[in-house]
NUNU-154982 format. One record per residue (C-alpha): residue in three letters; z, y, x. Coordinates in steps of 0.25 Angstrom, whole numbers. Each point is the difference from the previous one (the first is absolute). Layout:
BEGIN
<"ALA" <Z Y X>> ...
This chain:
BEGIN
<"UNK" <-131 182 75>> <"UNK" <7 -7 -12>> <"UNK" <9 7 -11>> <"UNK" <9 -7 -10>> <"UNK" <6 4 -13>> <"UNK" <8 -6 -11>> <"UNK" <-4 6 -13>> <"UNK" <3 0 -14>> <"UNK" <-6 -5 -12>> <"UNK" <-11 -9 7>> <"UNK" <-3 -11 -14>> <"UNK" <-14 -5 1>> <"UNK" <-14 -1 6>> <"UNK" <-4 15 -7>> <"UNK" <14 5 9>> <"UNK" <-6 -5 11>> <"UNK" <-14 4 1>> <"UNK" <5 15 -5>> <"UNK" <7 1 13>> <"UNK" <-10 -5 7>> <"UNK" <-10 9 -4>> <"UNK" <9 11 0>> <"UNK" <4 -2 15>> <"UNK" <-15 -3 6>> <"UNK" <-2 15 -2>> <"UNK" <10 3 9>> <"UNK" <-2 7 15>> <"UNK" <1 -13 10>> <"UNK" <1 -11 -11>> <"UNK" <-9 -13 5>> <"UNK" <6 -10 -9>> <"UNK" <11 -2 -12>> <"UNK" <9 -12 -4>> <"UNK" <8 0 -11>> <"UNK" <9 -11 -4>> <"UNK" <5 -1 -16>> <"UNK" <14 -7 3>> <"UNK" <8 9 7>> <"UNK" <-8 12 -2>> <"UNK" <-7 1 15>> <"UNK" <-10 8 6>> <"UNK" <-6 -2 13>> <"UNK" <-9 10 5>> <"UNK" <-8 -1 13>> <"UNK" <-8 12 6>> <"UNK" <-1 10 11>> <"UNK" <10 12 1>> <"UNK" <8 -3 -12>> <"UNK" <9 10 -6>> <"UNK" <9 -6 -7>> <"UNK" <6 12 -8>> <"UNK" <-15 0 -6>> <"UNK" <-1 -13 -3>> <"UNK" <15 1 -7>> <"UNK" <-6 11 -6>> <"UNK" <-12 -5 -6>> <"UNK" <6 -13 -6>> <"UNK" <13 8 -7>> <"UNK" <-14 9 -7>> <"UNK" <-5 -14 -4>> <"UNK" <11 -5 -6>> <"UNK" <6 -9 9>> <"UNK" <12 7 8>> <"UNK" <8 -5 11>> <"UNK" <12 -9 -4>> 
């Protein structure tokens, strides 16, 4: 199962490895992918709640466009 989210205020490598680590924790995530230009975040993983995950990046700073 894949979620996708456009998110704000994505702007270098440190942006990128705090989502990263920030979403590993979560219930079902495997893997992370985060793309600067463009502010995208994929996430792969098993029984993905997506309101969560939505949840969880907003408390890390990076809400959904």
């Amino acid at each position: 199962m894949q979620e996708e989210f456009s998110v704000q205020n994505v702007k270098c490598g440190g942006c990128v490895a705090n989502i990263e680590n920030g979403l590993k924790t979560a219930n079902g995530v495997t893997s992370v992918n985060v793309t600067i230009d463009g502010g995208l975040v994929e996430v792969e993983g098993e029984d993905l709640n997506r309101a969560d995950l939505s949840a969880k990046l907003t408390e890390l700073g990076y809400p959904e466009k």
